[in-house]
NUPA-386336 format. One record per residue (C-alpha): z, y, x; chain; residue number from 1; residue in one letter. Coordinates in Angstrom, 3 decimals, padded with zeros to 6 digits. Layout:
N
(pt (Z; Y; X); "A"; NUM; "A")
...
//
This chain:
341
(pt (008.507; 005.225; 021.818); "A"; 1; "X")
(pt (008.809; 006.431; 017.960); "A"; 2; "X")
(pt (005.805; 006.322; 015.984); "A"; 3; "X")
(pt (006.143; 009.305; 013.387); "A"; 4; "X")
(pt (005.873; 008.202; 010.099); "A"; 5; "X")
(pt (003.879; 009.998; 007.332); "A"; 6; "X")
(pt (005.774; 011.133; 004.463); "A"; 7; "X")
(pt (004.676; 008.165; 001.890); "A"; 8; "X")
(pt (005.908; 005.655; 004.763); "A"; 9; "X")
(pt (009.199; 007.069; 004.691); "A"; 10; "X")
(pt (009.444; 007.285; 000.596); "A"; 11; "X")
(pt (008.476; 003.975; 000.213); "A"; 12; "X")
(pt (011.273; 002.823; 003.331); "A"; 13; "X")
(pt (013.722; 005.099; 001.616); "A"; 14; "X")
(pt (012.732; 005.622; -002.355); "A"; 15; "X")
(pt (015.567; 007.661; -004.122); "A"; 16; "X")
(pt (017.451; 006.356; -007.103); "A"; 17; "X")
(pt (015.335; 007.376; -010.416); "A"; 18; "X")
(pt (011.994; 007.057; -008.132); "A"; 19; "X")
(pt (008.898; 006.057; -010.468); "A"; 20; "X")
(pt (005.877; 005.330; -008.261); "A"; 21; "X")
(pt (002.508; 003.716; -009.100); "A"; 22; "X")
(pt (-000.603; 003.155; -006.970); "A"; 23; "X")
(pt (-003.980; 002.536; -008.138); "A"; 24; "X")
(pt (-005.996; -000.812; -006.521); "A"; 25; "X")
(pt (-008.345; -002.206; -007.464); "A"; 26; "X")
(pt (-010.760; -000.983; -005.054); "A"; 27; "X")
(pt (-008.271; -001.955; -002.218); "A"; 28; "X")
(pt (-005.927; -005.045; -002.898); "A"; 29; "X")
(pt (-004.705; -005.353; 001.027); "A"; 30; "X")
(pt (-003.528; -001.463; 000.577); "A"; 31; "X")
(pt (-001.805; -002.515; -002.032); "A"; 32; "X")
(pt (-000.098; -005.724; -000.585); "A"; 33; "X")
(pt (000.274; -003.649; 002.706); "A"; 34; "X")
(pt (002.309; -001.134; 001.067); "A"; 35; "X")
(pt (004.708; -003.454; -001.111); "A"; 36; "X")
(pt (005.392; -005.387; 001.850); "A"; 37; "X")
(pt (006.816; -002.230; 003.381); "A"; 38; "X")
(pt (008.419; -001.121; 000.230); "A"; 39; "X")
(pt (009.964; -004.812; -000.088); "A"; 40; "X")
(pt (010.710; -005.509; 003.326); "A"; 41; "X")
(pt (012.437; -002.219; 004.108); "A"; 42; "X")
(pt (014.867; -003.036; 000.931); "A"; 43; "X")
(pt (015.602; -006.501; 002.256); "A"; 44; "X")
(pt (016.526; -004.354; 005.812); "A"; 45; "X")
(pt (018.260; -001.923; 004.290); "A"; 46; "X")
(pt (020.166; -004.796; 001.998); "A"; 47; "X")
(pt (019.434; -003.722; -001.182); "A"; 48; "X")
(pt (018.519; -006.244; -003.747); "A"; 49; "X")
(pt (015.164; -006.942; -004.262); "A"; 50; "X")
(pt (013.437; -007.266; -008.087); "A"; 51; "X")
(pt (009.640; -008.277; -007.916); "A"; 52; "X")
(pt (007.992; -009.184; -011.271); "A"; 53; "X")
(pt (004.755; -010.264; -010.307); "A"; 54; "X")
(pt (001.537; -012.561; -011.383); "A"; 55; "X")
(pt (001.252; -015.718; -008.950); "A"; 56; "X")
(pt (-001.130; -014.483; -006.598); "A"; 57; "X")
(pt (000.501; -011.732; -005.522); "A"; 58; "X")
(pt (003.594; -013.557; -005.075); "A"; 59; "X")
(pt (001.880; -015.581; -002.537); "A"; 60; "X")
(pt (000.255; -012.305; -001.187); "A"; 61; "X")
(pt (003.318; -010.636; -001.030); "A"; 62; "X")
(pt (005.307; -013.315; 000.423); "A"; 63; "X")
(pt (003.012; -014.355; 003.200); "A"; 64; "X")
(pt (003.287; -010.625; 004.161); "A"; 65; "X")
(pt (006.970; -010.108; 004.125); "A"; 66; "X")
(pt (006.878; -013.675; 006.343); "A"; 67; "X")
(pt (004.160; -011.683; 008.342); "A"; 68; "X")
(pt (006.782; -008.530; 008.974); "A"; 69; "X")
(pt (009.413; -010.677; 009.722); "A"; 70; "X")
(pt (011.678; -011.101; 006.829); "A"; 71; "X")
(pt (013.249; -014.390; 006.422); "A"; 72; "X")
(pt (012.134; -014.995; 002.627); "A"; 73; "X")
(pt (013.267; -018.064; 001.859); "A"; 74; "X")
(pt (016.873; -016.828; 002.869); "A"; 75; "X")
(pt (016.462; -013.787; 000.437); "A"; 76; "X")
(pt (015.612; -015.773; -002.228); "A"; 77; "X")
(pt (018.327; -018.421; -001.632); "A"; 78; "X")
(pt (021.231; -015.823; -001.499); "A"; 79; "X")
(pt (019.750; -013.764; -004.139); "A"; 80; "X")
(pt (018.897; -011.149; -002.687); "A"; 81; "X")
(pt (015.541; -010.876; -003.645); "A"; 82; "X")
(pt (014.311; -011.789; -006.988); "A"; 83; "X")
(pt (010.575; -013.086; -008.144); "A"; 84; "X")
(pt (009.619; -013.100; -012.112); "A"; 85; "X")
(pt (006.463; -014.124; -013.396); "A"; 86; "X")
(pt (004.985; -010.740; -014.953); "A"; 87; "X")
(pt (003.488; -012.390; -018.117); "A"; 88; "X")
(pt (006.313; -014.399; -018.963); "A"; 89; "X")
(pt (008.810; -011.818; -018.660); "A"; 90; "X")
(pt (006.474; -009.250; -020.333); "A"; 91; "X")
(pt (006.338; -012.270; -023.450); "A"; 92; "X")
(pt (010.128; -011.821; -024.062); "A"; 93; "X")
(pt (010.256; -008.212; -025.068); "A"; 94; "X")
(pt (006.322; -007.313; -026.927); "A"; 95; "X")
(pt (007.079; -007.227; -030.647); "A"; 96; "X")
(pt (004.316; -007.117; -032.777); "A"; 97; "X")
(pt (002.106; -005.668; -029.743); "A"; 98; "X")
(pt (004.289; -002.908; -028.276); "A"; 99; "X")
(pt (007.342; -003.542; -026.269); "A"; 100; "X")
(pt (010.392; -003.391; -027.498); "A"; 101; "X")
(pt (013.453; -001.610; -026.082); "A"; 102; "X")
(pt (016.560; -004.016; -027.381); "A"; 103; "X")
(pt (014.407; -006.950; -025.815); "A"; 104; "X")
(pt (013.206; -005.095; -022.950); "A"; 105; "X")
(pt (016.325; -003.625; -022.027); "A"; 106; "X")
(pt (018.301; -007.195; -022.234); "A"; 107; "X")
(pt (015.557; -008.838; -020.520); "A"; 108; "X")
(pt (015.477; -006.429; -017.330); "A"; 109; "X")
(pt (019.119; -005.952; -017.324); "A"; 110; "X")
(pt (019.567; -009.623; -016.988); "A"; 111; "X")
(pt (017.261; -010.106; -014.142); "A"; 112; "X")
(pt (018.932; -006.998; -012.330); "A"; 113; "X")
(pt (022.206; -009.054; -012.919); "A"; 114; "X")
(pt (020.835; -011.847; -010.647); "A"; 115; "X")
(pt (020.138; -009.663; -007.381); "A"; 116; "X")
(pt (022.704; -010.404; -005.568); "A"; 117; "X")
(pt (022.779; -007.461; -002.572); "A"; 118; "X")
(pt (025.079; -008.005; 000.507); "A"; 119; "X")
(pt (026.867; -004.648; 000.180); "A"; 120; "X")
(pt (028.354; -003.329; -003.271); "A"; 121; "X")
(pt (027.127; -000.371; -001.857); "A"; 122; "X")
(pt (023.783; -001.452; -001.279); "A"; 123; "X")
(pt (020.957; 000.329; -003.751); "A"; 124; "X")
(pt (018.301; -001.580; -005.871); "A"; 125; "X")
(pt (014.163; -001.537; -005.927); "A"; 126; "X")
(pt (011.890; -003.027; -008.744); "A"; 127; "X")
(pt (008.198; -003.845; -008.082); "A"; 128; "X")
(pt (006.595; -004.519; -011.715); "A"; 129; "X")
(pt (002.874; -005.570; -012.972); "A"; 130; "X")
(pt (003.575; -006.135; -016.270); "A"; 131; "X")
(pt (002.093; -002.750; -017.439); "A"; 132; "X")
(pt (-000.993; -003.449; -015.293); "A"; 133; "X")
(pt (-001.181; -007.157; -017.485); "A"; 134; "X")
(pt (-001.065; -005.107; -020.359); "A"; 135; "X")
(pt (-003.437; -001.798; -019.219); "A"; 136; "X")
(pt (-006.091; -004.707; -017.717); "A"; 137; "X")
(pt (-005.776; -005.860; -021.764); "A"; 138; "X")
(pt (-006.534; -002.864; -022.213); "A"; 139; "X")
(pt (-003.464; -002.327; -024.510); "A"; 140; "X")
(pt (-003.299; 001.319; -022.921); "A"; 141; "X")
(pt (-000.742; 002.872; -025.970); "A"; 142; "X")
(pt (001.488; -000.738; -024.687); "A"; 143; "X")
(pt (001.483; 000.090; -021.341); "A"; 144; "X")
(pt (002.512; 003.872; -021.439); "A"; 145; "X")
(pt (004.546; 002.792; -024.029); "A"; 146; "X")
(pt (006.408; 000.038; -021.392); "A"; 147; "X")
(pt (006.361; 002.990; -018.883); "A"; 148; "X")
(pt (008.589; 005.007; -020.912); "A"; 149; "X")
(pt (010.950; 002.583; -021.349); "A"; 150; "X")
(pt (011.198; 001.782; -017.774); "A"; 151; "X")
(pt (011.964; 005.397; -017.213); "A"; 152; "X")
(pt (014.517; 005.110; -020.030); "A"; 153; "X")
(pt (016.406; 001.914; -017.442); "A"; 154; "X")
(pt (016.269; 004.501; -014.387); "A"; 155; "X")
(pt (017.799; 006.990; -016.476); "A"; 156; "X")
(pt (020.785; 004.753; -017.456); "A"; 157; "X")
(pt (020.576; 002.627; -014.229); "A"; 158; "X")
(pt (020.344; 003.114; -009.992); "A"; 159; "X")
(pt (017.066; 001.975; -008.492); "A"; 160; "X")
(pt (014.064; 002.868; -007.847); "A"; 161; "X")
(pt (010.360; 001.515; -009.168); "A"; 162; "X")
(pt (007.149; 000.990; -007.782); "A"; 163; "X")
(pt (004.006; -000.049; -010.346); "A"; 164; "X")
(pt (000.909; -000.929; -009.816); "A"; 165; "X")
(pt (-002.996; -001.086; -011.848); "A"; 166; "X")
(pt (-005.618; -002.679; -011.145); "A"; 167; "X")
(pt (-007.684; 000.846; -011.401); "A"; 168; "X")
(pt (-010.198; 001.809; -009.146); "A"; 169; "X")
(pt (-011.165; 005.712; -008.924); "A"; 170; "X")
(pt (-014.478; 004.854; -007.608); "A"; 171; "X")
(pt (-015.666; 002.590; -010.385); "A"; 172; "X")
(pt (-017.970; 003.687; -013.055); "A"; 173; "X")
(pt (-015.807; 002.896; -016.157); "A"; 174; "X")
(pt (-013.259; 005.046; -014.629); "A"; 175; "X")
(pt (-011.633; 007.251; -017.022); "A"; 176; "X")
(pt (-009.782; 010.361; -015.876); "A"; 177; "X")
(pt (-008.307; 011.215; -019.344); "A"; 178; "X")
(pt (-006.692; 007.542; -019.737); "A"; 179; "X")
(pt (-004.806; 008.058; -016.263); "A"; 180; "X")
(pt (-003.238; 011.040; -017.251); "A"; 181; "X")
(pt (-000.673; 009.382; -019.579); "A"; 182; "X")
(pt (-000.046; 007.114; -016.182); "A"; 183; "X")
(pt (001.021; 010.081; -014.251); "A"; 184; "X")
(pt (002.920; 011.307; -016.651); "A"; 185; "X")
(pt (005.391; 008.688; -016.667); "A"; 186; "X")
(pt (005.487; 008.222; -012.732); "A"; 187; "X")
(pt (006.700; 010.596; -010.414); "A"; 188; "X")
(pt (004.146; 009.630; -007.360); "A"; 189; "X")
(pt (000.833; 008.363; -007.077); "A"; 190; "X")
(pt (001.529; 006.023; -004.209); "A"; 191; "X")
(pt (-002.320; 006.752; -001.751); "A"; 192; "X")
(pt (-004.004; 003.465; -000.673); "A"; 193; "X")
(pt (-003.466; 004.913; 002.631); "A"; 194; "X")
(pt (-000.182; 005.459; 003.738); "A"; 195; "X")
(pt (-001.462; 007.226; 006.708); "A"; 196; "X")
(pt (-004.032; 009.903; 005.571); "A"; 197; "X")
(pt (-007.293; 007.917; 006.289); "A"; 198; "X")
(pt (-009.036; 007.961; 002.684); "A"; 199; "X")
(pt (-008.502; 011.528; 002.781); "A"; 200; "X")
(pt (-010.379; 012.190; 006.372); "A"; 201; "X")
(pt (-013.087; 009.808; 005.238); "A"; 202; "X")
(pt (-013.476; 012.004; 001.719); "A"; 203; "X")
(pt (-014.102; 014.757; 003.810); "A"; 204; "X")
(pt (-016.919; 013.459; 006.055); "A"; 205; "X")
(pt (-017.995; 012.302; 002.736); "A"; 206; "X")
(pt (-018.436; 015.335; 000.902); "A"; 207; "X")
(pt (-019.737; 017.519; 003.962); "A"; 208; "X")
(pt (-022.649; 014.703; 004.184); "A"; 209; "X")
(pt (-023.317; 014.932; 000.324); "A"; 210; "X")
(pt (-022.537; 018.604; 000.093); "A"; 211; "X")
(pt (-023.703; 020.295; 003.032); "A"; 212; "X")
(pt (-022.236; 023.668; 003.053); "A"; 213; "X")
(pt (-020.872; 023.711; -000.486); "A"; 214; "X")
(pt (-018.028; 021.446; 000.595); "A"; 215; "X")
(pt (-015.965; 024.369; 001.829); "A"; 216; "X")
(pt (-015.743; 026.156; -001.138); "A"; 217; "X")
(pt (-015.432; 023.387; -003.468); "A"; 218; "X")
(pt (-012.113; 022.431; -001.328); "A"; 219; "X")
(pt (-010.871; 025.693; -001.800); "A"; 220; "X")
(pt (-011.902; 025.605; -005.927); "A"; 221; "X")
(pt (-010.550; 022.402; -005.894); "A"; 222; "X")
(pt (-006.837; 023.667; -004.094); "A"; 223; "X")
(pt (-006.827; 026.728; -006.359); "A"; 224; "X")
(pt (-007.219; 024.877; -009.442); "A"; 225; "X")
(pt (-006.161; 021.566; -009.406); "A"; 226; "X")
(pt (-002.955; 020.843; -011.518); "A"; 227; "X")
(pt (-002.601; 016.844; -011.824); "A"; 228; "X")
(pt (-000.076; 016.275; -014.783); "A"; 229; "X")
(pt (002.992; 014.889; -013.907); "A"; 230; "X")
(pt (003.233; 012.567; -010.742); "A"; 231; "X")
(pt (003.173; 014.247; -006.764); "A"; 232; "X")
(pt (-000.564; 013.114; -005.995); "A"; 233; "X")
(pt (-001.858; 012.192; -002.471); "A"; 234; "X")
(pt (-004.641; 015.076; -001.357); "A"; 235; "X")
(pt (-007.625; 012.961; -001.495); "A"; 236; "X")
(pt (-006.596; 010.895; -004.467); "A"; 237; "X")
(pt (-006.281; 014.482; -006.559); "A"; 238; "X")
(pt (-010.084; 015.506; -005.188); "A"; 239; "X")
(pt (-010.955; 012.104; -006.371); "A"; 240; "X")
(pt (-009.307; 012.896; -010.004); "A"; 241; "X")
(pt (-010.713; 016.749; -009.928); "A"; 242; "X")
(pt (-014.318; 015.607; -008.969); "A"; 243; "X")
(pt (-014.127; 012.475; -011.801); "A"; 244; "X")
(pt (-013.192; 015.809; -013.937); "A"; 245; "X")
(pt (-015.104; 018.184; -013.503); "A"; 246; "X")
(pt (-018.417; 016.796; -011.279); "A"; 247; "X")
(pt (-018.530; 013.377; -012.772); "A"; 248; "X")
(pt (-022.206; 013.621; -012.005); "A"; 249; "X")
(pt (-021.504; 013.828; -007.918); "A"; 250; "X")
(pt (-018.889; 011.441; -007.664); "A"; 251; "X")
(pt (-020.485; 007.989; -007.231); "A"; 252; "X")
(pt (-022.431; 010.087; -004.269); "A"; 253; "X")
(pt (-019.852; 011.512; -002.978); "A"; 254; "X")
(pt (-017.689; 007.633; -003.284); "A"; 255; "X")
(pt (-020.887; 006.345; -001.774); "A"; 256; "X")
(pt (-020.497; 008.445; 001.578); "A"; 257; "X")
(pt (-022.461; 007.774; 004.640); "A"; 258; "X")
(pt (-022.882; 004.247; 005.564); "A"; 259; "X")
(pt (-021.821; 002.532; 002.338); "A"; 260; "X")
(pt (-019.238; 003.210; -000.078); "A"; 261; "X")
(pt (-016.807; 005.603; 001.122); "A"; 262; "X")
(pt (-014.224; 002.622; 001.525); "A"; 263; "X")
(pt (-016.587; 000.866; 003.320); "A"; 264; "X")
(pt (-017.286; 003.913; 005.849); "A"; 265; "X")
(pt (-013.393; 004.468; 006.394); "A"; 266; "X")
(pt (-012.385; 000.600; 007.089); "A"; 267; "X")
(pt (-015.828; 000.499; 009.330); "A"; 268; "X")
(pt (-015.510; 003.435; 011.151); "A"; 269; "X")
(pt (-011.927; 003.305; 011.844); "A"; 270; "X")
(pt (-011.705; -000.547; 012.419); "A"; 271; "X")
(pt (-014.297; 000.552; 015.580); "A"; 272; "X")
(pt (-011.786; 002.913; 017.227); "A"; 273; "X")
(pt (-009.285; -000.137; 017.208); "A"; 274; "X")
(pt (-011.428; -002.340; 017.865); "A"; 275; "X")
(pt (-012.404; -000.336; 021.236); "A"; 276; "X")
(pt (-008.688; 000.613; 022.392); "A"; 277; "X")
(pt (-007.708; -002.931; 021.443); "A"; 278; "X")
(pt (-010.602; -004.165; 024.064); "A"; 279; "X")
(pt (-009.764; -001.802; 026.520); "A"; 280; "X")
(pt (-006.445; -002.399; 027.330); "A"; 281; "X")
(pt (-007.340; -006.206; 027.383); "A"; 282; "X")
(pt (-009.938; -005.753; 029.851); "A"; 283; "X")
(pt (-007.243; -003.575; 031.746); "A"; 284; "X")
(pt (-005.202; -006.661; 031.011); "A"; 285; "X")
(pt (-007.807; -009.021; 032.430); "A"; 286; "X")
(pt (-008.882; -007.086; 035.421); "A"; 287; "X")
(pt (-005.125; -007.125; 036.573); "A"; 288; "X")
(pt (-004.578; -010.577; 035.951); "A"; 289; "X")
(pt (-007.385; -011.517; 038.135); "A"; 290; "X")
(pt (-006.363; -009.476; 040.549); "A"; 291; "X")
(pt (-002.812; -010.712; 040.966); "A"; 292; "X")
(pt (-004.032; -014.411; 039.718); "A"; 293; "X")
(pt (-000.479; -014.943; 038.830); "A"; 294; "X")
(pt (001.036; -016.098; 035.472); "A"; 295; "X")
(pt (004.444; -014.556; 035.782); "A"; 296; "X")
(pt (003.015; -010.977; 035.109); "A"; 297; "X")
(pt (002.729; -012.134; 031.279); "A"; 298; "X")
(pt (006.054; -010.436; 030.554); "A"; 299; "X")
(pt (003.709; -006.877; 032.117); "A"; 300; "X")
(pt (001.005; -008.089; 029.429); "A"; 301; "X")
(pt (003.604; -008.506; 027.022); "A"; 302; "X")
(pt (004.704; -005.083; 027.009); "A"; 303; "X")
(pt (000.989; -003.756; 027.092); "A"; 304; "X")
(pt (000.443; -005.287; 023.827); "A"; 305; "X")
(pt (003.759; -004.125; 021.878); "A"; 306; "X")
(pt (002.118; -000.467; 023.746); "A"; 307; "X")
(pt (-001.217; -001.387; 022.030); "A"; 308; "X")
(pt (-000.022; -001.379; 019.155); "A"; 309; "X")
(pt (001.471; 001.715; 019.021); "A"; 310; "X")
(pt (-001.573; 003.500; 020.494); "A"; 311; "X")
(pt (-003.334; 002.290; 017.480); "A"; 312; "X")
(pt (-000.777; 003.218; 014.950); "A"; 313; "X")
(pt (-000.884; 006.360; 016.995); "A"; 314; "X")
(pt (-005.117; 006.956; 016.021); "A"; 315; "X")
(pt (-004.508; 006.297; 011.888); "A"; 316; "X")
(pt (-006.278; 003.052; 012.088); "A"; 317; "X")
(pt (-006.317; 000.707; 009.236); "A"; 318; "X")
(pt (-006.553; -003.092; 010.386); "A"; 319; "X")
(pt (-004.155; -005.304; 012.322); "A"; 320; "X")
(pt (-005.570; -005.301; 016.250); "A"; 321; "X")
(pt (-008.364; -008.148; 016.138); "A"; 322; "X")
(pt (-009.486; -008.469; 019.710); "A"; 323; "X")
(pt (-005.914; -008.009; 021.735); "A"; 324; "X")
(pt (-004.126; -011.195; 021.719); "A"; 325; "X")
(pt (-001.471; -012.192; 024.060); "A"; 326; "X")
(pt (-003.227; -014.728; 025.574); "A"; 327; "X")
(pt (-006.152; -012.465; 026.773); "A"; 328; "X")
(pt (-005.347; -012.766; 030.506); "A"; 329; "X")
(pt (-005.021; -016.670; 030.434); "A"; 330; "X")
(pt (-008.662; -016.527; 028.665); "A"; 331; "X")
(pt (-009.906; -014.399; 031.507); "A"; 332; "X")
(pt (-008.215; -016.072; 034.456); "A"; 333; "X")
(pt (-010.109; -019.488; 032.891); "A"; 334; "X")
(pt (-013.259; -017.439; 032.816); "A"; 335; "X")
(pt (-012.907; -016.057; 036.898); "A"; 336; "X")
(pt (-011.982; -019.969; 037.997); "A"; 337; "X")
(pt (-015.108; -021.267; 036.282); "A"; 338; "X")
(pt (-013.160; -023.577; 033.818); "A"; 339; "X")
(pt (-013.844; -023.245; 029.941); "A"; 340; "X")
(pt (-011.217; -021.671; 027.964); "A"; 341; "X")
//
C-alpha cells in the first residue's frame, strides 16, 4: 500500500540543488526534529552526503531520531558520509567584528563540505544549519540576514541544498511580522510545522469558533490579498503572518482556539483519532487471539500493525501510535488465562 505524500514530504525527501528552506519552531521543537530527521535520513538513503551544523542538543535530538527511522548513524559518521559541526564554534571562525564574513565563511563551509564523503560521485549534497538562529536568538538580526545572504551566495557557486531553522514562534507575543520578512526573503520555503496539513485544519476550526460567520470572508480577503515576500509559504503559516499583520488584536484569540492554544487543540484532538484506531485494531487483535489462543498467529498481528500504521498516516495524525504495540495479544491472552501480565 503507498501512502501519498504531501508536497513538503516530498521536497524535503527530494530538495533541488539551490533549495533555501527555513522553518520556524519554537512553538513546536518535535516538528522540527520530525522534519530534519526526514530531510536527513532521506539524504543518507538517497547517498548524498550529509552536512549538519548544529548546537548539542539537537545533535542528540536529531540523532536519536535518525536511529529511530532506521539509519545506521554511527556508520554515516564513520565513512563520512554524514557530517556534525558544533553551530557556535563554526559560526566563531567566520564573525568579524560582529557580522560574518565571506573570505572566512566561505573557507570555513567549503572545508567542511570537503569532508562529506558521499558513496556515489554522483550523489548530491544537503546542509542543515543553526548558526543564524544562534545569532537571530542574540538577537543580532542585521548578522543573521546578513549570514543568510552569504549562504545563498555558496548555493549559487556550489550544488546542495539548505534547510535553516529559528527558534521563532508565530504565536508568541513578541512576535514580530516585519523582522521575518528579511527571513523570507533570503529562503525560498517556509518549511510548515506540519508536513501533513494539520495546523492548517486546526486554524480553521479556530477561526470559525472565534469568528463566527466572519471567517469566510476573511479567508477569501486573506487569499485575495496576501503577498508574503519572498519564500513559497505553507497556507496556514501565511494566515498566521496576514492576521499578525493586519488583526494583531485577534490573533492571540484566534492562536488560543477552542480547548487551549491552538497547538494544544490540534495535537489533542488529533492524538484522539489515533489513539482510537490504534485501540481498535488491538482489541480486533485481542479478540482474535483469544479466539484462536495460539501464538503462531503473531506473524497475522504483525502485519495488522505495519497496516495500523498506515491507517493512521492515512487520517493526518500527528503522534507515533501509543496504545498498539506488538505485544498486545500476548497482554490479552495473559488477561483471558487469569495470569498477570
Amino acid at each position: 500500500m503507498n501512502v501519498k505524500m504531501s508536497p513538503w514530504e516530498k521536497l524535503l525527501e527530494r530538495p533541488y540543488a539551490g533549495g533555501h528552506f527555513v522553518q520556524l519552531y519554537e512553538a513546536d521543537e518535535a516538528a522540527l526534529t520530525a522534519n530534519v530527521g526526514l530531510y536527513l535520513w532521506e539524504g543518507l538513503k538517497s547517498g548524498d552526503g550529509v552536512l549538519v551544523i548544529v548546537t548539542p542538543e539537537h545533535r542528540e535530538l536529531f540523532r536519536r531520531e535518525l536511529d529511530r527511522l532506521g539509519a545506521d548513524t554511527e556508520l554515516a559518521l564513520r565513512n563520512g558520509q554524514m557530517v556534525f559541526l558544533d553551530a557556535q564554534e563554526t559560526l566563531s571562525r567566520f564573525m568579524l567584528e560582529g557580522q560574518p564574513d565571506w573570505r572566512l565563511f566561505e573557507s570555513t563551509v567549503s572545508a567542511a563540505m570537503r569532508q562529506l564523503r558521499a558513496p556515489s560521485d554522483r550523489a548530491g549534497r544537503r546542509a542543515y544549519g543553526e548558526m543564524v538562529g544562534i545569532l537571530w536568538k542574540a538577537r543580532q538580526f542585521a548578522a543573521a540576514i546578513r549570514l543568510e545572504q552569504l549562504w545563498n551566495k555558496l548555493l549559487e557557486q556550489s550544488s546542495f541544498s539548505l534547510y535553516c531553522a529559528y527558534a521563532i514562534d508565530v504565536f508568541g507575543k513578541e512576535f514580530h511580522v516585519a523582522n521575518l520578512d528579511d527571513v523570507l526573503r533570503t529562503h525560498t520555503h517556509l518549511v510548515p510545522a506540519q508536513l501533513n496539513g494539520n495546523l492548517e485544519t486546526a486554524l480553521h476550526l479556530a477561526m470559525d469558533e472565534v469568528l463566527g460567520a466572519q471567517a469566510d470572508d476573511l479567508w477569501v480577503l486573506i487569499r485575495t490579498n496576501s503577498r508574503p515576500p519572498g519564500a513559497v509559504l505553507p497556507n496556514a503559516e501565511a494566515v498566521l503572518l496576514w492576521l499578525r499583520k493586519n488583526l494583531p488584536e485577534r490573533v492571540e484569540e484566534i492562536a488560543r482556539g477552542p480547548g487551549g492554544t491552538i497547538l494544544q487543540f490540534l495535537r489533542s484532538s488529533l492524538r484522539s483519532n489515533r489513539a482510537s484506531v490504534s485501540r481498535l485494531l488491538a482489541l480486533l487483535v485481542a479478540f482474535f487471539a483469544v479466539m484462536l489462543q495460539d501464538r503462531s498467529c503473531r506473524h497475522f498481528f504483525g502485519a495488522l500493525s505495519v497496516a495500523s500504521g498506515f491507517l493512521c498516516r492515512f487520517l493526518d495524525v500527528l503522534v507515533h501510535p501509543l496504545f498498539f504495540r506488538a505485544d498486545t495479544a500476548d497482554m490479552f491472552l495473559s488477561w483471558h488465562r487469569g495470569s498477570p501480565s
